[in-house]
py3Dmol code that shows the C-alpha trace and the ligand (Angstrom):
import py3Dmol

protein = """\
ATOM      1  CA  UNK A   1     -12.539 -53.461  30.862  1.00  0.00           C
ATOM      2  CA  UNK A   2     -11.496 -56.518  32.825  1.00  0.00           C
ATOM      3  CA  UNK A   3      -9.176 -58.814  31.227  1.00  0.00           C
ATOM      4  CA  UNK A   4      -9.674 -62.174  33.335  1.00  0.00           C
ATOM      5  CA  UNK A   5     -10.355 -63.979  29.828  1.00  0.00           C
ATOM      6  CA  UNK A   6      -6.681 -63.850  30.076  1.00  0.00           C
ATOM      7  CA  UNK A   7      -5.189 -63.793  33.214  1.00  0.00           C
ATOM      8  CA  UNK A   8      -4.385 -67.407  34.630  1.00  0.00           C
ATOM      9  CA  UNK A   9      -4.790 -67.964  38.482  1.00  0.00           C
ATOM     10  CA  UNK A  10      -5.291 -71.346  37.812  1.00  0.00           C
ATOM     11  CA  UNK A  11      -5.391 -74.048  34.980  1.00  0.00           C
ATOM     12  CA  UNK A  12      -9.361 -74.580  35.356  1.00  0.00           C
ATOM     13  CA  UNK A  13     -10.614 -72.118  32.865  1.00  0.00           C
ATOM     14  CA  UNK A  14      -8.049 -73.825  30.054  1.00  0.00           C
ATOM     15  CA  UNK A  15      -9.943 -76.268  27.614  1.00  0.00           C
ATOM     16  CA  UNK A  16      -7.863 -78.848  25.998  1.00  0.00           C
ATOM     17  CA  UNK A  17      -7.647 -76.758  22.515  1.00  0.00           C
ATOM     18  CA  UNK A  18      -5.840 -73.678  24.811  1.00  0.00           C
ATOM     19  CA  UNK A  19      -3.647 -76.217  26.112  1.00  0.00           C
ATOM     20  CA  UNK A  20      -2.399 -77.331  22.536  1.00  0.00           C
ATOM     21  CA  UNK A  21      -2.217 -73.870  21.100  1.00  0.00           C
ATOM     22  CA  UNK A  22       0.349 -72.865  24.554  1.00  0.00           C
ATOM     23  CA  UNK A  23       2.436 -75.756  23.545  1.00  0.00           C
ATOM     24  CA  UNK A  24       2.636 -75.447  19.909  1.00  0.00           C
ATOM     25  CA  UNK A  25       3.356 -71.827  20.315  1.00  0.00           C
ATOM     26  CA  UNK A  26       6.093 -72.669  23.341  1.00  0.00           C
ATOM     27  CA  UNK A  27       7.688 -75.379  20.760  1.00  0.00           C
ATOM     28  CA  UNK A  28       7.782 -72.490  18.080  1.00  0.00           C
ATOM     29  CA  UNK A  29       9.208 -69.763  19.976  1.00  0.00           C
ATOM     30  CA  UNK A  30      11.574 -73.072  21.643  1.00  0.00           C
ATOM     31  CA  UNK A  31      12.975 -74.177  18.300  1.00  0.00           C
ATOM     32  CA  UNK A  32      13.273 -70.315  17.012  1.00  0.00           C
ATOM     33  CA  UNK A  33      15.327 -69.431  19.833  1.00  0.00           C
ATOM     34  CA  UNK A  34      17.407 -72.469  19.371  1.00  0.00           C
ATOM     35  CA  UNK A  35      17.685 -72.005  15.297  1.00  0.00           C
ATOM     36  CA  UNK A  36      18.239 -67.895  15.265  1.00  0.00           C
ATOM     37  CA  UNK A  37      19.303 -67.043  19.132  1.00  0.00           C
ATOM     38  CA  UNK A  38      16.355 -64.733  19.545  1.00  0.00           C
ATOM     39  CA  UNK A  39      12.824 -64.867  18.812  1.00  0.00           C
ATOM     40  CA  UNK A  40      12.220 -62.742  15.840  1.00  0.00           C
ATOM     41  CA  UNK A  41       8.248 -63.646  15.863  1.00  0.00           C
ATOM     42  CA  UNK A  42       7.600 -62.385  18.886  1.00  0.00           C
ATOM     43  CA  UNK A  43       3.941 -60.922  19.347  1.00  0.00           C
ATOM     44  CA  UNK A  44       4.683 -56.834  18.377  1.00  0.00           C
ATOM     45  CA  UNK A  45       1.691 -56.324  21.271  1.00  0.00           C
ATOM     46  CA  UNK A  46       4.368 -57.034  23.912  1.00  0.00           C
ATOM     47  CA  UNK A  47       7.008 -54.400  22.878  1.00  0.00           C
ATOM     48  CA  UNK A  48       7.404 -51.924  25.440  1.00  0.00           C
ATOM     49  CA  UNK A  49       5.299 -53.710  27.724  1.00  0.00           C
ATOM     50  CA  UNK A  50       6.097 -53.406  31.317  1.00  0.00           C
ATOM     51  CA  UNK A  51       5.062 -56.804  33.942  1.00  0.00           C
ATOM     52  CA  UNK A  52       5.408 -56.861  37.634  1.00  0.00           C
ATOM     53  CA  UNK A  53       6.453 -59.388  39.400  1.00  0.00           C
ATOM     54  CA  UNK A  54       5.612 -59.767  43.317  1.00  0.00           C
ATOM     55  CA  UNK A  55       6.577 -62.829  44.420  1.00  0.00           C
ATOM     56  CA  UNK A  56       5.706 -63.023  47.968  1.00  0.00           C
ATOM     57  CA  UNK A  57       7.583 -66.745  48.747  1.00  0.00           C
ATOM     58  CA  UNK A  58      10.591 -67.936  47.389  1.00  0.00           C
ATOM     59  CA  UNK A  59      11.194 -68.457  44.047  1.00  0.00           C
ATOM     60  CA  UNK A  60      14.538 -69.366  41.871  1.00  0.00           C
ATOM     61  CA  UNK A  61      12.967 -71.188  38.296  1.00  0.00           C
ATOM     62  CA  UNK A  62       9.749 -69.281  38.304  1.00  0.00           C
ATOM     63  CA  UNK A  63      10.876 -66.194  38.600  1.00  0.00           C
ATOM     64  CA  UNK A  64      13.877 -66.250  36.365  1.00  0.00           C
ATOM     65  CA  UNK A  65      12.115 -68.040  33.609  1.00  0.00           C
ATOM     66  CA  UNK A  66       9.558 -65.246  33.650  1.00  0.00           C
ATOM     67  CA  UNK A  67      11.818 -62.649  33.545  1.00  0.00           C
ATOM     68  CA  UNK A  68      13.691 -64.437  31.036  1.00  0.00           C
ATOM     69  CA  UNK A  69      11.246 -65.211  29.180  1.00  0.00           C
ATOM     70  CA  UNK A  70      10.023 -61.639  29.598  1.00  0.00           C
ATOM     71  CA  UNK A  71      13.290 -60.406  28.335  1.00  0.00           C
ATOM     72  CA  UNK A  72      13.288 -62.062  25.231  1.00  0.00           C
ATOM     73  CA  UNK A  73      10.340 -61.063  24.178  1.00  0.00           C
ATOM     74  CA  UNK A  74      10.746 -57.528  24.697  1.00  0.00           C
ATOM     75  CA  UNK A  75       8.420 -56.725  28.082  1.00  0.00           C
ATOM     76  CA  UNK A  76      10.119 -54.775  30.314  1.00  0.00           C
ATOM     77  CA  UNK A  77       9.787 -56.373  34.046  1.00  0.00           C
ATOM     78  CA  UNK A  78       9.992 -54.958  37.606  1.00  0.00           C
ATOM     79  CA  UNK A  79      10.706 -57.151  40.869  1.00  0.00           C
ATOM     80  CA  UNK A  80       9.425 -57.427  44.303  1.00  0.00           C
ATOM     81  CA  UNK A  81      10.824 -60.381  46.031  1.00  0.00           C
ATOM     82  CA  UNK A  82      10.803 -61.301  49.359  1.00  0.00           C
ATOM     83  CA  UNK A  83       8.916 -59.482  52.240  1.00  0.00           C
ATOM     84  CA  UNK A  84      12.255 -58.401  54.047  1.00  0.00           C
ATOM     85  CA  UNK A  85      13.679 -55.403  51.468  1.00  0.00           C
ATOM     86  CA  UNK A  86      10.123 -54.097  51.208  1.00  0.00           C
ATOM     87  CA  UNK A  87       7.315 -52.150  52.919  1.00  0.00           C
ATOM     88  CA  UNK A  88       5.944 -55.346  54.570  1.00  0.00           C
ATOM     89  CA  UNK A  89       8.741 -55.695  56.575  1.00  0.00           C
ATOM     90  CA  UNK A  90       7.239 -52.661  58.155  1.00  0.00           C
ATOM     91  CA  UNK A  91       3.680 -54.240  58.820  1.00  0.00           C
ATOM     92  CA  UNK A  92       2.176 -53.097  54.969  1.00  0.00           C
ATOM     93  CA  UNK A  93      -0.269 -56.269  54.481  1.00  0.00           C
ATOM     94  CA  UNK A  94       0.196 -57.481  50.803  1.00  0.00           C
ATOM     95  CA  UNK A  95      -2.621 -56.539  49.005  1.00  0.00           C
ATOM     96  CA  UNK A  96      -1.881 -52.718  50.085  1.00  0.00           C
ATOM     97  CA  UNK A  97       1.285 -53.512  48.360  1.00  0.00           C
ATOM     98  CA  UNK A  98      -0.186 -55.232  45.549  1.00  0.00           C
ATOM     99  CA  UNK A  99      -2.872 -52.006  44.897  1.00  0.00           C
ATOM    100  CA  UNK A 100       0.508 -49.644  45.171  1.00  0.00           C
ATOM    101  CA  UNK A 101       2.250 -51.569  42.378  1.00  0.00           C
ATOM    102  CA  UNK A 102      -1.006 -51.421  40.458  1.00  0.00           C
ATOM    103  CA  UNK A 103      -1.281 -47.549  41.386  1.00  0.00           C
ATOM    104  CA  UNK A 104       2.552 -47.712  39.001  1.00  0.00           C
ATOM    105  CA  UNK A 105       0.172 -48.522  35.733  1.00  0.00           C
ATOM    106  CA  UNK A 106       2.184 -51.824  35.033  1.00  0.00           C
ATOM    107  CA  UNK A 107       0.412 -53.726  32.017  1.00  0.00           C
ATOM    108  CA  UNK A 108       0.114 -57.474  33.417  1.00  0.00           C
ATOM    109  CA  UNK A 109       1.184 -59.132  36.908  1.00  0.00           C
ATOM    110  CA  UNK A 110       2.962 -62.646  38.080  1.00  0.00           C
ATOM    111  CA  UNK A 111       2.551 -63.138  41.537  1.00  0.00           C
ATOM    112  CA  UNK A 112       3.397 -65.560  44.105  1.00  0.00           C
ATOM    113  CA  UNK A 113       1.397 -65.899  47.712  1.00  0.00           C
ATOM    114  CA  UNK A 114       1.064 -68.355  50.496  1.00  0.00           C
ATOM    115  CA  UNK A 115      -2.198 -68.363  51.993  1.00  0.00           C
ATOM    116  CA  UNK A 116      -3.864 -65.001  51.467  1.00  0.00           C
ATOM    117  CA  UNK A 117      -8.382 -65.069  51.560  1.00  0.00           C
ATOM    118  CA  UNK A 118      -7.538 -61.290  50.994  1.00  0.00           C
ATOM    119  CA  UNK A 119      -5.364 -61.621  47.613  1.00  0.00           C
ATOM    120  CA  UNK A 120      -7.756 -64.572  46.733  1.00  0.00           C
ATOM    121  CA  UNK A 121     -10.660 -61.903  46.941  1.00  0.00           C
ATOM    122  CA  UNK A 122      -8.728 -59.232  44.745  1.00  0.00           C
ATOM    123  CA  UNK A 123      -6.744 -60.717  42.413  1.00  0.00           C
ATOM    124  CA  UNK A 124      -9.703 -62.117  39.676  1.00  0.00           C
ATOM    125  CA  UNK A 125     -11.147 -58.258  40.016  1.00  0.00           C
ATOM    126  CA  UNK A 126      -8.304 -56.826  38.636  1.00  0.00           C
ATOM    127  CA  UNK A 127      -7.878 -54.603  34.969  1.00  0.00           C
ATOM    128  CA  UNK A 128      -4.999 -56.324  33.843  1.00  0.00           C
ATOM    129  CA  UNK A 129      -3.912 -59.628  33.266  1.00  0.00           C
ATOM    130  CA  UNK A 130      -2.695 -61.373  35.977  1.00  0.00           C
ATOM    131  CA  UNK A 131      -0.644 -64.856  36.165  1.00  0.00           C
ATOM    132  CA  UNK A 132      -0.239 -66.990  39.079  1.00  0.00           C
ATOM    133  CA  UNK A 133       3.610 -68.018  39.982  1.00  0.00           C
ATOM    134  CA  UNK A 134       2.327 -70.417  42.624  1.00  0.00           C
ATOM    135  CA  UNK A 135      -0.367 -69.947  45.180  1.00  0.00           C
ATOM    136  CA  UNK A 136      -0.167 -71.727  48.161  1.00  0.00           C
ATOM    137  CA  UNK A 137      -0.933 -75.501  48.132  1.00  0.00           C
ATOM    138  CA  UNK A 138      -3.728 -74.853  45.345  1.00  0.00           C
ATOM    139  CA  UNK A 139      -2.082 -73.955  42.187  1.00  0.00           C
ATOM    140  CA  UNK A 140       1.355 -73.561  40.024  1.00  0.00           C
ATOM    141  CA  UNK A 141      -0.534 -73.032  36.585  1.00  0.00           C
ATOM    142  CA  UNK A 142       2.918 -72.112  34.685  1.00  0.00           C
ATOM    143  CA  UNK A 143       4.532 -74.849  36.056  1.00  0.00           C
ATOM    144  CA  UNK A 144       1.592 -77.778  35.096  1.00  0.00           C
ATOM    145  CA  UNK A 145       1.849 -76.404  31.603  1.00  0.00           C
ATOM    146  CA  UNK A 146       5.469 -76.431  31.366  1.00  0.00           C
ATOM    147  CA  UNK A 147       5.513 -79.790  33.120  1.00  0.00           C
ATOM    148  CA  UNK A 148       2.650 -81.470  30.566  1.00  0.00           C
ATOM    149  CA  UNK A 149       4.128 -80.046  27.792  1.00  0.00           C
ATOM    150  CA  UNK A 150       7.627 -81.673  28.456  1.00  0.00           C
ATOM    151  CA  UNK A 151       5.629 -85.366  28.751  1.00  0.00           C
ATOM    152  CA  UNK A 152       4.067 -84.045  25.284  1.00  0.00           C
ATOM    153  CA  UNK A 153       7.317 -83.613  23.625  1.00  0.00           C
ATOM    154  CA  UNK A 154       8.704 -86.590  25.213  1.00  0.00           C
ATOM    155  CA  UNK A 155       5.882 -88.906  23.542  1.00  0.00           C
ATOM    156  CA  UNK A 156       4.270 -86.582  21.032  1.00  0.00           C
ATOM    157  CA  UNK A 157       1.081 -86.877  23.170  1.00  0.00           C
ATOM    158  CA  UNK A 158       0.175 -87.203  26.898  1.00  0.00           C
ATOM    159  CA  UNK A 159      -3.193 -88.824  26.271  1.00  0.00           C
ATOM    160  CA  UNK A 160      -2.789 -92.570  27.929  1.00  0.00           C
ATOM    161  CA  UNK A 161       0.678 -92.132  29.204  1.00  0.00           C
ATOM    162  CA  UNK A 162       0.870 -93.276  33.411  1.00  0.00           C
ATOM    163  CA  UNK A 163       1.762 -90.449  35.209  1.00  0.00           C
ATOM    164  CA  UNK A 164       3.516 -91.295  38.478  1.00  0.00           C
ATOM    165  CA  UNK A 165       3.795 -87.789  41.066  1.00  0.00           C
ATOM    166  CA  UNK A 166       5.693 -89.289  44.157  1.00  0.00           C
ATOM    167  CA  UNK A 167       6.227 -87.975  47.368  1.00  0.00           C
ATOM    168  CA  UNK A 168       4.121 -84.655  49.430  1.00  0.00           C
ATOM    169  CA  UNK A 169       1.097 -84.459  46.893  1.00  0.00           C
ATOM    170  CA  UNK A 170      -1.197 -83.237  49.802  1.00  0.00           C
ATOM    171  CA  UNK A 171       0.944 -79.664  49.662  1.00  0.00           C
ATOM    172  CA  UNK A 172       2.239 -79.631  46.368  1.00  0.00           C
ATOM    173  CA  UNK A 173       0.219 -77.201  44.345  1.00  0.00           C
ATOM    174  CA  UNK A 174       2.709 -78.591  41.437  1.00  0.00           C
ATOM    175  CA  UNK A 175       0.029 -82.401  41.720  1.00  0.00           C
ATOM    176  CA  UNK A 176      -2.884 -79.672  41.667  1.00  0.00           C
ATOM    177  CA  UNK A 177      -2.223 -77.811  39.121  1.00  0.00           C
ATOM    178  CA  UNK A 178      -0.140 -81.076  36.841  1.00  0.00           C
ATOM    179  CA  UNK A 179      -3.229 -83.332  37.688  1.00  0.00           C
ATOM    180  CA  UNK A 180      -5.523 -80.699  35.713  1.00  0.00           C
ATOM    181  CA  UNK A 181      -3.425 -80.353  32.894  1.00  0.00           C
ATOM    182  CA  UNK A 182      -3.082 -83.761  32.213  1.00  0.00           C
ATOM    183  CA  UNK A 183      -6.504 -85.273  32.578  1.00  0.00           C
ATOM    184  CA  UNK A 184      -6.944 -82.791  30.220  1.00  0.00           C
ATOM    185  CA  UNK A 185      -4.536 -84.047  28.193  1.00  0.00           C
ATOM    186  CA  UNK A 186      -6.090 -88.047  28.678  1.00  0.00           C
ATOM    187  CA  UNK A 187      -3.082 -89.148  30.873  1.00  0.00           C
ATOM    188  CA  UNK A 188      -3.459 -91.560  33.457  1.00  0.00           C
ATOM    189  CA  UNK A 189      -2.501 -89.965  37.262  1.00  0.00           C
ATOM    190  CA  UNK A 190      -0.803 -92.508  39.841  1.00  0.00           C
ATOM    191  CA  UNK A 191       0.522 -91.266  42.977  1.00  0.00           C
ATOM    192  CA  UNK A 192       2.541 -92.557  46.072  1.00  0.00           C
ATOM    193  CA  UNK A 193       3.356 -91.310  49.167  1.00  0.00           C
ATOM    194  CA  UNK A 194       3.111 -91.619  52.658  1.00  0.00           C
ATOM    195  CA  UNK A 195      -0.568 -92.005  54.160  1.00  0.00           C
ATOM    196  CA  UNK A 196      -0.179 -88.046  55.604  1.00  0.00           C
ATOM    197  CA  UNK A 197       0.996 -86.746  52.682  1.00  0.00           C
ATOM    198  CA  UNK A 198      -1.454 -88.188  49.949  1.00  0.00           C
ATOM    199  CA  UNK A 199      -4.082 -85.794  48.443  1.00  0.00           C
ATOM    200  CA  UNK A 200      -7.740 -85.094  49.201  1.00  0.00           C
ATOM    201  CA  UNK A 201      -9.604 -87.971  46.953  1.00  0.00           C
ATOM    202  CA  UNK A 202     -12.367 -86.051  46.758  1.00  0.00           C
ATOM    203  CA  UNK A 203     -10.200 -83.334  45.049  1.00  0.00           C
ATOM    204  CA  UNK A 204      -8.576 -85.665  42.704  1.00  0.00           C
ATOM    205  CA  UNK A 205     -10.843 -87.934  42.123  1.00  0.00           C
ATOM    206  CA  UNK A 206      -9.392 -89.647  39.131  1.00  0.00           C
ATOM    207  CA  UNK A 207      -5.812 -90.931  40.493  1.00  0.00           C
ATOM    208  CA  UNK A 208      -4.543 -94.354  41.244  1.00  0.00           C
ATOM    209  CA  UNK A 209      -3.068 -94.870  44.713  1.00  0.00           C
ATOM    210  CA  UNK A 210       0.078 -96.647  45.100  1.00  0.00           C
ATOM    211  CA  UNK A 211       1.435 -98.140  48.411  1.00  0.00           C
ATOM    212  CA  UNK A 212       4.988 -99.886  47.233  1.00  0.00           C
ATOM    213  CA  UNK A 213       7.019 -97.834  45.095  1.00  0.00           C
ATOM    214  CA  UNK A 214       8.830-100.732  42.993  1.00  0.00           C
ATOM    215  CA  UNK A 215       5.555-101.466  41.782  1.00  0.00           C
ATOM    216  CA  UNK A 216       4.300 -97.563  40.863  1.00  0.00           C
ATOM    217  CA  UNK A 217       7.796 -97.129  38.865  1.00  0.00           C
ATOM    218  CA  UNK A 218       7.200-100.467  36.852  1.00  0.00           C
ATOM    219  CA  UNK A 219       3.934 -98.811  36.129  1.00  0.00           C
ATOM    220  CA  UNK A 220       4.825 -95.557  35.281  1.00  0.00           C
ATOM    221  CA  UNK A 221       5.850 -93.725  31.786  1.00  0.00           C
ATOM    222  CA  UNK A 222       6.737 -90.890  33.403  1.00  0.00           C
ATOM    223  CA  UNK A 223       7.585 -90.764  37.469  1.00  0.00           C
ATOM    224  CA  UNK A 224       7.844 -86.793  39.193  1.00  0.00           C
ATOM    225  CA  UNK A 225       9.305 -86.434  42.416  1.00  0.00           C
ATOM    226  CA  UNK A 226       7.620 -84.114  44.357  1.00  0.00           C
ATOM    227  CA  UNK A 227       9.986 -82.238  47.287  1.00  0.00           C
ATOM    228  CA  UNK A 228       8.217 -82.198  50.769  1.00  0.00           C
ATOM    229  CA  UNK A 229       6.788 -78.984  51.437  1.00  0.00           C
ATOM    230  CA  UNK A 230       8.158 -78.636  54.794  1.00  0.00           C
ATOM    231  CA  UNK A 231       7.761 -74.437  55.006  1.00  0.00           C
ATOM    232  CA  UNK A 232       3.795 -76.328  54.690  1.00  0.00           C
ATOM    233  CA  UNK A 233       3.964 -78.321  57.634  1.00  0.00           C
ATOM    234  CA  UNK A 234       3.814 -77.867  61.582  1.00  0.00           C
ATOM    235  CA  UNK A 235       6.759 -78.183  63.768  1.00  0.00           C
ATOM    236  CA  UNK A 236       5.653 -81.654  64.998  1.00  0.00           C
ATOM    237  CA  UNK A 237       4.764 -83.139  61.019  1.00  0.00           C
ATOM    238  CA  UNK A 238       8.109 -81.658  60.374  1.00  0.00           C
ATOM    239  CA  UNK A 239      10.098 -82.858  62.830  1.00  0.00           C
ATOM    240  CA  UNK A 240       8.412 -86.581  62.520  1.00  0.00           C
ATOM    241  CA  UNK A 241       9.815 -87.225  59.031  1.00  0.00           C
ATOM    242  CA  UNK A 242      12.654 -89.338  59.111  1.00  0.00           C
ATOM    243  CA  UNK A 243      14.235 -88.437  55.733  1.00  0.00           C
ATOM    244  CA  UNK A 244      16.647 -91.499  55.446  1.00  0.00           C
ATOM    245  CA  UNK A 245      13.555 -93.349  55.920  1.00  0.00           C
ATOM    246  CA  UNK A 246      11.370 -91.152  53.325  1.00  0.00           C
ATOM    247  CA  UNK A 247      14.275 -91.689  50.479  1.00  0.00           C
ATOM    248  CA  UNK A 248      14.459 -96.052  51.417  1.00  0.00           C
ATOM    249  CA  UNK A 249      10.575 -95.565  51.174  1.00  0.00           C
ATOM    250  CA  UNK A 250       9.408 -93.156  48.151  1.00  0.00           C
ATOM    251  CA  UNK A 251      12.989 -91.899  46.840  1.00  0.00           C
ATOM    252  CA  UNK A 252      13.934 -91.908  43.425  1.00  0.00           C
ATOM    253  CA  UNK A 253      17.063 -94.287  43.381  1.00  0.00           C
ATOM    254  CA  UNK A 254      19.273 -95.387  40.476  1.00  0.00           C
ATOM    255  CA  UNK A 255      17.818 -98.585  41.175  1.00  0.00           C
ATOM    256  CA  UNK A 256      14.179 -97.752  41.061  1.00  0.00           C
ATOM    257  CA  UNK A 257      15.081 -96.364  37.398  1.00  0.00           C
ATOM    258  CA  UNK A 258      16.392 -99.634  36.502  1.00  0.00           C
ATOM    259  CA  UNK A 259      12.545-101.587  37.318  1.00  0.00           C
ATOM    260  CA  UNK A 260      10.974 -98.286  35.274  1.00  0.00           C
ATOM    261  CA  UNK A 261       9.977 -99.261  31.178  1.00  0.00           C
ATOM    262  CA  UNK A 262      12.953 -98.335  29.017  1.00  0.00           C
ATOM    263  CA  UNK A 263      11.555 -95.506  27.158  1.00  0.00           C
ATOM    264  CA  UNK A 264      10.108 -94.063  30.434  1.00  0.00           C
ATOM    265  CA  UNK A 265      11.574 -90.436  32.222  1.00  0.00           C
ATOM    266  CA  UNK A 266      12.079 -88.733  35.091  1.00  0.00           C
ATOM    267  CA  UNK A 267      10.731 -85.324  36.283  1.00  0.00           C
ATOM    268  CA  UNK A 268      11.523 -82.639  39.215  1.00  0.00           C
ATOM    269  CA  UNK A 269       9.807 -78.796  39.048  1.00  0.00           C
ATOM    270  CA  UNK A 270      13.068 -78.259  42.010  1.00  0.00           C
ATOM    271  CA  UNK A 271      14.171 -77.513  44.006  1.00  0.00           C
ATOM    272  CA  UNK A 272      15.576 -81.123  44.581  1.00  0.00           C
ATOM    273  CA  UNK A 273      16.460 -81.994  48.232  1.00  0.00           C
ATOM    274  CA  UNK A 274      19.164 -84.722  47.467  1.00  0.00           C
ATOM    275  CA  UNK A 275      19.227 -88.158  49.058  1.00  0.00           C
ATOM    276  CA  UNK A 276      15.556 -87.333  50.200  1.00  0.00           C
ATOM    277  CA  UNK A 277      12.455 -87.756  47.202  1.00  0.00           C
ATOM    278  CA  UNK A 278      15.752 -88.250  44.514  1.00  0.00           C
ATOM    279  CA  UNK A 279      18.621 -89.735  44.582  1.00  0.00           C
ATOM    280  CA  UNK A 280      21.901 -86.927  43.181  1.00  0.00           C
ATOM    281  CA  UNK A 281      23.205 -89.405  40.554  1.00  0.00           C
ATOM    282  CA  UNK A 282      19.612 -89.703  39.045  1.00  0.00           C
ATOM    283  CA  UNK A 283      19.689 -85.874  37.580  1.00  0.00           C
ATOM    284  CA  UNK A 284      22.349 -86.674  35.529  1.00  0.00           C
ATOM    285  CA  UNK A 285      20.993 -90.295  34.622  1.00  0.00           C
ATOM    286  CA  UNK A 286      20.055 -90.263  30.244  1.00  0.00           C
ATOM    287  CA  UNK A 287      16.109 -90.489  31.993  1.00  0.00           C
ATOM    288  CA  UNK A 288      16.393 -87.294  33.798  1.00  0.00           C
ATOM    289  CA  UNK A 289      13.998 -84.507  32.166  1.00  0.00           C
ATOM    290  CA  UNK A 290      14.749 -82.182  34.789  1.00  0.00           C
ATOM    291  CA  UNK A 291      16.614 -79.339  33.429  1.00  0.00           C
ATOM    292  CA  UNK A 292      14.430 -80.078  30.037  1.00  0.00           C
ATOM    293  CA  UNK A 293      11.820 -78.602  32.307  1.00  0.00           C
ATOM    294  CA  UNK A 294      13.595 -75.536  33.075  1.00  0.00           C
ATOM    295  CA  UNK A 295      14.263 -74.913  29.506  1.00  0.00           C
ATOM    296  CA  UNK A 296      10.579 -75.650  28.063  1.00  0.00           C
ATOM    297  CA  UNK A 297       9.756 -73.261  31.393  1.00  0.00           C
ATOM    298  CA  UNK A 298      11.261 -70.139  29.293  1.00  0.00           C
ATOM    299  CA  UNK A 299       9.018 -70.438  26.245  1.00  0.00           C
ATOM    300  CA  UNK A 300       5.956 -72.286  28.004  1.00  0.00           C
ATOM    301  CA  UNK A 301       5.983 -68.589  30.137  1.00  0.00           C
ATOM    302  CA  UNK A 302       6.821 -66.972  26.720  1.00  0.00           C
ATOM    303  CA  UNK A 303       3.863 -68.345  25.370  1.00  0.00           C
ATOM    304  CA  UNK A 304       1.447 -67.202  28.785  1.00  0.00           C
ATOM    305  CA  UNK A 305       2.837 -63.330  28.575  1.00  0.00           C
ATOM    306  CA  UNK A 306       1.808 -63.513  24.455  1.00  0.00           C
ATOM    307  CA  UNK A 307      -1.270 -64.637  25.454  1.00  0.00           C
ATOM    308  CA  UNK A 308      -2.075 -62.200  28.510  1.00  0.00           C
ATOM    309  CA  UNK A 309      -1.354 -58.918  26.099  1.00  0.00           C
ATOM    310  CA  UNK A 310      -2.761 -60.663  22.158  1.00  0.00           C
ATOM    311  CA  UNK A 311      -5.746 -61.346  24.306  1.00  0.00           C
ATOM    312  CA  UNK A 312      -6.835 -58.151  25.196  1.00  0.00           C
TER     313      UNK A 312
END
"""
ligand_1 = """\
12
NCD
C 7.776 -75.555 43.133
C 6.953 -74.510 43.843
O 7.430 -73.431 44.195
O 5.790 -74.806 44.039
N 8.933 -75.077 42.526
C 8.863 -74.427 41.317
O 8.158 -73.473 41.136
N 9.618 -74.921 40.311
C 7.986 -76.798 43.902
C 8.506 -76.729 45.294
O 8.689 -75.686 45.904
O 8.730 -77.814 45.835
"""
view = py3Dmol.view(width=600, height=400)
view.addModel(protein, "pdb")
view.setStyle({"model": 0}, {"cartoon": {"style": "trace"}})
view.addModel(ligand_1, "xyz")
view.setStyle({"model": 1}, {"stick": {}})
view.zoomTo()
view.show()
């Protein structure tokens, strides 16, 4: 039996109706947890479930907020991180080590990859469900989710709010997998960013480019700083960015807040690189959504292990 009806590799094969049901059943589990401490309606199908997680690139939210949420809803999890303390740190390529975790039996998968045509090519064949924790520049379903679904608590809906994703959008498989979600969702996608670093139009078709920043804040509900991808870059791209230049350009500054509506917010998936695409004071600014992400990024991945194992 193949369970791809619910793994999630990406955000593509989620209609607008699976999109509502994730967030009303991450706001459930959300205000449980906050009301009881634990999350007595948890699904009974994920007792003494076991999940592995291989994440193949770095990873500090993502991880822990699967775990976490894995945790609390009684899965058992088991960790690969990093290349260095395993195997492929001896030459074993990583889908070898992905088909030796699956040889373990575990019931469901989160996995993280940089570019990989050979994990691309296995990974929607497999038995059990498997969730994406970031793949390359393409997708970061869990994190679009938990991203949309903070905007949707914010304002009750997404549908018309002005998105604003500033900053490396050409790398940021965060933009991909956000700018699904919330077209979706009806929201309105502006973005603004150095000429090299914009996205593919033909990719995102439905976005509206900014060049001056004052004037994409002022037009913005919600603006998301995007961190440059510079592990994504060459040598010479890298070493061309001027980042006192890139803040004064496209960094989120107390003072940028200040031109922004009054009942609009500010968003970061991290990690932040400070004094670059935000300015420090700014997290702790009333605006600042940021670790209101983190938290919704517990029960939004809550919410994607139910479904992988109620599915099936
Ligand atoms: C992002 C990622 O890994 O794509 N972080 C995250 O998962 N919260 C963003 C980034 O690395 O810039």
């Amino acid at each position: 039996m193949s369970n791809a009806g619910c793994s999630l590799l990406d955000t593509s094969s989620l209609e607008t109706a699976d999109l509502r049901s994730l967030f009303h059943r991450a706001n459930v589990l959300r205000s449980e947890f906050e009301r009881l401490g634990s999350l007595p309606s948890r699904d009974p199908l994920c007792t003494e479930r076991l999940i592995a997680l291989l994440f193949f690139e770095p990873s500090t939210r993502t991880r822990l907020s699967f775990e976490i949420a894995a945790a609390r809803l009684g899965i058992r999890t088991v960790v690969l991180e990093s290349t260095a303390n395993s195997s492929m740190s001896k030459g074993e390529t990583r889908v070898d080590t992905l088909l030796n975790v699956l040889a373990m039996r575990p019931d469901a998968l989160v996995i993280r990859y940089g570019i990989d045509e050979d994990l691309n090519r296995v990974l929607p064949s497999l038995k059990i469900p498997v969730i994406s924790g970031g793949t390359a520049s393409l997708a970061h379903p869990s994190q679009g989710l938990l991203d949309a679904m903070t905007i949707e608590r914010e304002f009750g809906s997404a549908e018309g709010k002005k998105v604003l994703f500033i900053g490396d959008l050409r790398h940021s498989r965060v933009f991909a997998s956000n700018y699904d979600v919330l077209i979706k969702l009806g929201a309105e996608i502006g973005v603004c960013g150095p000429d090299f670093l914009k996205p593919e139009t033909q990719q995102f078709p439905k976005i509206k480019n900014f060049s001056e920043i004052d004037e994409a804040v002022r037009w913005a509900d919600v603006a998301c700083a995007l961190r440059i991808q510079f592990e994504r870059l060459s040598i010479e791209t890298e070493r061309s960015i001027d980042r006192e230049v890139f803040h004064t350009q496209y960094g989120i500054t107390l003072a940028r807040l200040k031109k922004m509506s009054a009942h609009a917010i500010v968003m970061h998936p991290g990690p932040i690189h400070h004094g670059v695409e935000m300015e420090s004071t700014v997290l702790q600014d009333a605006r600042s959504r940021v670790m209101e992400q983190v938290t919704n990024g517990v029960f939004l991945r809550a919410a994607l292990l139910e479904r992988a194992f109620s599915v099936q």
